[in-house]
N, C-alpha and C positions, 0 to 999 in steps of 0.2 A: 701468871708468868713464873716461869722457872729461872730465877737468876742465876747464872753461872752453872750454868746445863750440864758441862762436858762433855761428854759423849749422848747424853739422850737418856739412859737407862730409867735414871728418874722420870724423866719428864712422859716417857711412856707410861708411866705407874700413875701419874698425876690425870694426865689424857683419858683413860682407862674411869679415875674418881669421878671426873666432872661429866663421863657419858656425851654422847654425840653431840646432846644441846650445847655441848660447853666447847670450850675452845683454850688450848695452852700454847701460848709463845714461850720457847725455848730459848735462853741466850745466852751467849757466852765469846769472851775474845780472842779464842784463841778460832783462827781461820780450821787450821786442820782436824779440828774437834768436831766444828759447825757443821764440815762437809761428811766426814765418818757418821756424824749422826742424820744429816740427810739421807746420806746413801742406806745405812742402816734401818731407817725407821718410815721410808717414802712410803711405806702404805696407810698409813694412820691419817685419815681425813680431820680429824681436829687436833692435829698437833705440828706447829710449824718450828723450825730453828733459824733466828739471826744470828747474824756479829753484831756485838753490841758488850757491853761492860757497866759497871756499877753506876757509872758517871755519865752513863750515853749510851740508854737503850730503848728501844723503839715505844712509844707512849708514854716517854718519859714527862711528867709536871701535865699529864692531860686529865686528872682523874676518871680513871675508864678500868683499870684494875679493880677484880673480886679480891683478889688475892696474890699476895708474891710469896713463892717460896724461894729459900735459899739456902743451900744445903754448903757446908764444909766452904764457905767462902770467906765472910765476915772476915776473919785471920789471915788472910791478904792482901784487905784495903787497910788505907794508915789514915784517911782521912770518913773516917767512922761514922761523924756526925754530920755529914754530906750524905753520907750513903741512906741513913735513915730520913732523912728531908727528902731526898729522890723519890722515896718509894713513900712517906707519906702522900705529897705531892701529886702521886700516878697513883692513889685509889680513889675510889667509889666510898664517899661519905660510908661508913661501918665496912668498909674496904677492912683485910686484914693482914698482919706478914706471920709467914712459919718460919724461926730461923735457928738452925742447928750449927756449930760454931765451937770451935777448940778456945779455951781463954789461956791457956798454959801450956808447950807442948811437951808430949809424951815424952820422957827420961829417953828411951829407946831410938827413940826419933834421933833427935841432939847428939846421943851417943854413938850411932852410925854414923852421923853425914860428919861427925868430929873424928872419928876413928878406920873410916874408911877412904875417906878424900883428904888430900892433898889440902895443907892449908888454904892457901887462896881459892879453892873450890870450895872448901866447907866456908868462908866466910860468905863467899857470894849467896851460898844458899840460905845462911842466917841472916842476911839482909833483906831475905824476901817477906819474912814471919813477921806478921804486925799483930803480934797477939796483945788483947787489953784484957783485964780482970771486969768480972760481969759486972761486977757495981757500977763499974765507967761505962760500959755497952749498956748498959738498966738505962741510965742518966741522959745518955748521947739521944734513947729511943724517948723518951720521956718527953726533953726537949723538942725533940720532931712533931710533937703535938699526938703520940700515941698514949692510950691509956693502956697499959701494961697486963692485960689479965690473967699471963701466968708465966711464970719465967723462972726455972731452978733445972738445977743441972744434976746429974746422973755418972755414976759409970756404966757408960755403950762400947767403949770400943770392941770389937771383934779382932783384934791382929793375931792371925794365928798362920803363919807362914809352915809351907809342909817342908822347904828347901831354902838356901844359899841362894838359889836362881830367884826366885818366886820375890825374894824379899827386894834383893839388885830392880826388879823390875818394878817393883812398887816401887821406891825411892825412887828412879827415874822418871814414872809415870807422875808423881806426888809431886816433883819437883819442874814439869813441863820440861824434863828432859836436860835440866841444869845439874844436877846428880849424874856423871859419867861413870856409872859400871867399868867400862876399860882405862879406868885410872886405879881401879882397885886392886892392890898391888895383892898377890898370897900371903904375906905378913901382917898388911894391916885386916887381910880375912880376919886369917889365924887368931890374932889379936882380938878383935873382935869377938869370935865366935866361942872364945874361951870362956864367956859367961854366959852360955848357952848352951853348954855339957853335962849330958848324965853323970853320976860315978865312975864307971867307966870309960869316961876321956871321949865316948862317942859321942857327936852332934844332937841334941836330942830337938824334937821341934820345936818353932819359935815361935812360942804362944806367949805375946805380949798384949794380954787382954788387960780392961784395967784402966780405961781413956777415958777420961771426964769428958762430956758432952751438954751443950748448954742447948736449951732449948725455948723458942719464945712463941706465944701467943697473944698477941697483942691485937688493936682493934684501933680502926682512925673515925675520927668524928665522932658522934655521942653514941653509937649504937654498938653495946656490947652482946660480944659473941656469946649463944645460946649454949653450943656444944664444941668442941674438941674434933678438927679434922680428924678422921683419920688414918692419916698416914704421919701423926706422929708420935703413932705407939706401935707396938709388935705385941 
């Protein structure tokens, strides 16, 4: 299973690993993701998309899950140690989860949705972030009855915006559309963008590489995992 799909992209890549024998349900709740990635991806005979969420998704507590991945979601949910019970719960005895996950977010982040939106905008959108520090996500998985086989975190992020445009439409996408672009006044750009200039006062690109990224490999019931999927390395 692909927890919290969005559009598919992954989950085609995942579809692609496990070869025709195998089979990926895709999920995610937001309806208009589910359908984009129906319509984009109907030819892939072992990969299907539900609605469905962290809390309430299709063979959830059945153990029948090989494996759940779950990419950029974790930081989200607020109720953490539910989410790792769930997905104990829905594997297959040495069943395992892959889970990549922000524990802090990027300076850059913060500094736009604070500096380009309207306060009561920018606040709604920090009320969405449920970031925990990994020791507490370690703890929360631990308790779910997983044995932990590899869990340390990295700098992955790639943010490397070529445009002004490019970035507005990340935040918008990143925030399911709670980030309004047409509230971004040209001052609070301006403002903004002014730490983002070559010498020359011109815009220079907005390469905010530099993202800590957490990653887990963990394993349910006594049977620990042999090797390393993967699709969670490059």
């Amino acid at each position: 299973m692909d927890l919290g799909c969005g559009t598919g992209e992954l989950s085609v890549y995942l579809a692609e690993l496990v070869g025709p024998e195998g089979k990926v349900i895709a999920v995610d709740p937001d309806k208009g993701r589910i359908q984009l990635a129906r319509q984009s991806h109907s030819g892939i005979k072992n990969l299907s998309f539900e609605e469905g969420s962290a809390a309430n998704f299709p063979g959830i507590g059945s153990k029948s899950y090989d494996i759940i991945f779950c990419n950029l979601v974790l930081h989200w949910i607020s109720d953490k140690e539910q989410v790792f019970k769930s997905m104990f719960d829905s594997l297959k005895v040495g069943g395992r989860i892959a889970i990549q996950y922000g524990d802090d977010p990027p300076p850059f982040l913060f500094k736009a949705f604070k500096e380009l939106s309207p306060p009561e905008n920018a606040e709604r959108i920090f009320q969405m972030f449920q970031y925990e520090w990994k020791a507490k996500n370690d703890q929360s998985c631990s308790l779910a009855g997983f044995e932990i086989v590899s869990s340390y975190e990295t700098l992955g992020g790639q943010f490397v915006f070529e445009n002004t445009e490019e970035l507005l439409k990340w935040l918008w996408s990143t925030t399911l559309g709670v980030f309004d672009p047409s509230l971004v006044t040209k001052e609070r750009l301006q403002r903004y963008l002014a730490s983002y200039t070559n010498e020359d006062g011109k815009t220079a690109c907005l390469d905010l590489r530099g993202v800590r990224r957490i990653y887990y490999l963990p394993t349910a019931g006594y049977q620990k995992a042999k090797k390393r999927p993967p699709f969670l390395y490059k």
